[in-house]
N, C-alpha and C positions, 0 to 999 in steps of 0.2 A: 567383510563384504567389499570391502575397497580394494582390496588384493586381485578379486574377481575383475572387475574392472581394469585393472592394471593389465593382469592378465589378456584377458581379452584384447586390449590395448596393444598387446606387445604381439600376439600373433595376428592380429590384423597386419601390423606392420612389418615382421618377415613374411606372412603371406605374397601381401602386396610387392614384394617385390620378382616374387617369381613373372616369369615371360617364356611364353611357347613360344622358339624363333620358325619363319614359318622357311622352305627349302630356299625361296627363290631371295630371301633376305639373309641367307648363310654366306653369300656372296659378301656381301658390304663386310660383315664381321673377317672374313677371314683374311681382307686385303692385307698386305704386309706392314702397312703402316698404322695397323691395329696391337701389332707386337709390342709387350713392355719390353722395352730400354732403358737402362740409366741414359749412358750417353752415344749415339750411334758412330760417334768418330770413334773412340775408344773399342767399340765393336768390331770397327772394319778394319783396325789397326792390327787388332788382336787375329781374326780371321787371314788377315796378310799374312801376317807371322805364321800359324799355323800351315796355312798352305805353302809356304817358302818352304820349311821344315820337312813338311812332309812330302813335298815335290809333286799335291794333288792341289788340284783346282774348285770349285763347286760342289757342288751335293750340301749348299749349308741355307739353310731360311727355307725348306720346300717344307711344305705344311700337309704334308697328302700320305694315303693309307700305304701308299708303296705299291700298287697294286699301276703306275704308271699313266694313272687316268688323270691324271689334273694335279 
């Protein structure tokens, strides 16, 4: 009987943690300073390199379906 309890216990609490995000609050989530990073110098160190290497610039952090809308 006590396992029931437990149970119950424990899907209340991954329940609880779901959240409908609603369109106009998709904004806040998606700002770039929402991105895990270790360390962001080491990031932009490494993105230097990168782009020196290959002799291109940009096209890195856009967060969007490709479709050029945002």
């Amino acid at each position: 009987m006590r396992w029931i309890y437990v149970l119950l216990l424990f899907l209340l609490l991954i329940l609880s943690g779901c959240a409908t995000v609603k369109p106009w609050e998709r904004e806040s989530l998606a700002d770039p300073i929402m991105i895990i990073d270790e360390n962001p110098i080491d990031a932009g160190m490494k993105e230097h390199f990168i782009d020196y290497r290959e002799g291109s610039e940009g096209a890195t952090g856009a967060q969007s379906g490709g479709c050029g809308c945002g």
